[in-house]
C-alpha positions, 0 to 999 in steps of 0.5 A, a space after each residue: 500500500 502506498 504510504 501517506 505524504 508527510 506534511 511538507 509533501 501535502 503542502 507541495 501537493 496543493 501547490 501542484 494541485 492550484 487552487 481552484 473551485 473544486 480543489 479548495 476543500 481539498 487544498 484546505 485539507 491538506 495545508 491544515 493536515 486534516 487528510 491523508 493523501 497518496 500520491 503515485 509519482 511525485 507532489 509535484 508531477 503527479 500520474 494520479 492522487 487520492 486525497 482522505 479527509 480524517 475528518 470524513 474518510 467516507 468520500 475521498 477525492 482523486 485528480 488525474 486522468 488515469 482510472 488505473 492508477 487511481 484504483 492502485 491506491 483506492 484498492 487499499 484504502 480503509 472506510 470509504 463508501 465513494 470517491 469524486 473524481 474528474 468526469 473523464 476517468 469516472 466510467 472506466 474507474 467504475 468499470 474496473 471497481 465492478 471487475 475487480 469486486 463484483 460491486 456494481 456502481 451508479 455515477 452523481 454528478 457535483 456541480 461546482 461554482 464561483 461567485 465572480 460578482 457581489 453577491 445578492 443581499 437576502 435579510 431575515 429576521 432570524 438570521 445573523 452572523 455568529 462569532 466566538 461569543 456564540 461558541 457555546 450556542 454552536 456547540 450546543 447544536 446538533 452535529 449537522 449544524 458544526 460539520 465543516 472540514 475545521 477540527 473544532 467548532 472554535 476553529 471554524 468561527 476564528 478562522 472562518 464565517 458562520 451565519 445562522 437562523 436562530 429560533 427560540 435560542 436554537 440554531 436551526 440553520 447555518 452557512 458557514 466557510 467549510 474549507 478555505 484555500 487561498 483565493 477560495 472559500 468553499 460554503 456548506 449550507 444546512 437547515 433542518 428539516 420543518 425550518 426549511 423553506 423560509 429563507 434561511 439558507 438564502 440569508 445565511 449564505 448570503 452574509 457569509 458570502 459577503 464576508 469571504 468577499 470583504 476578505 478578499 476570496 472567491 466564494 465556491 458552492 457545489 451541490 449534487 446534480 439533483 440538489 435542485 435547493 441547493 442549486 436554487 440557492 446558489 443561483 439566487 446569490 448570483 453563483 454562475 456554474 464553472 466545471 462538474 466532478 462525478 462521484 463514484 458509488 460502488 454499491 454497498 458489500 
């Protein structure tokens, strides 16, 4: 099994991989050193590159064109369920996955995009910014609320944007900068159920869209090819689509 790249070879890595819409969670991942990342060939010449989020090994991500050398290190890895990758190796990575295991696998397409412009301004009522005097309330959430590719709650509002929809003193809504590279920042959304609809996505995702502006980055948005909310949302904030990756997704043993 091909081993990890230390800390100093991810950091060449990223450098390699360029920061773009779709690299950004993964070149936060690896400047922060929250991932494992395989690489046949060199970080700086690389034939084909898997990188594993520690905080949610489940969905790996591979860059490079050939589907052969991507499963020479897919094969080995532990306690993923699919892996993204770039639309032109997806069908032949899933042909040798069904030959190799016997696992059929269906293909999802993700959506990538950029706000290249100001964005759109949405108010609501119940949604604001939070900040590190809001850490208790965050962490008092349920986990969907804190999910991002920070190790900790206090890490994700210092270095970072959050805003939230809070009703009766809960979080029941949240935007935030998931991942952060160097010119991009990526923004997960999530409302919970019976509090969607009403605007709270929008509005959160709004001001935290704002705030990565002021500082001067890229806002990025992905969502799944069927996620017409999400995909709604980034169109009203005035998102425009820039490439697509294609998850692969054996099906389970």
């Amino acid at each position: 099994m091909n081993k990890p790249l230390n800390h100093a070879d991810c950091l060449k890595l990223a450098e390699t991989l360029g920061d773009r819409p779709e690299t950004t969670i993964q070149i936060h991942l690896l400047r922060h050193g929250f991932c494992w990342a395989y690489v046949v060939g060199e970080p700086s010449k690389f034939d084909g590159v898997i990188i594993q989020s520690k905080l949610d090994p489940a969905e790996p991500t591979g860059y490079g064109s050939d589907a052969k050398v991507l499963w020479s290190i897919l094969k080995s890895l532990k306690d993923w369920d699919c892996i993204e990758v770039p639309n032109e190796c997806a069908k032949e990575l899933g042909e040798i996955i069904t030959s190799e295991t016997g696992r059929k696998v269906r293909y999802y397409g993700d959506v990538y995009h950029a706000l290249l412009k100001p964005a759109n301004r949405f108010e609501n009522e119940f949604v604001r910014q939070i900040t590190l005097d809001d850490l208790d309330l965050l962490k008092s959430s349920q986990e969907d609320f804190r999910r991002s590719c920070f190790d900790t709650s206090e890490r994700l509002l210092t270095e970072g944007f959050a805003a939230c929809a809070i009703v009766s003193g809960e979080i029941v809504g949240v935007a935030h900068t998931s991942a952060r590279g160097v010119k991009h920042s990526d923004i997960g959304v999530f409302v919970a159920e019976g509090y969607r609809e009403r605007g709270f996505a929008t509005a959160s995702a709004s001001i935290v869209a704002q705030k990565v502006q002021e500082d001067r980055q890229i806002p990025v948005w992905s969502a799944g090819e069927t996620n017409f909310a999400s995909l709604r949302v980034a169109q009203k904030l005035g998102f425009a689509k820039l490439s697509t990756m294609t998850y692969v997704i054996p099906e389970k043993s």
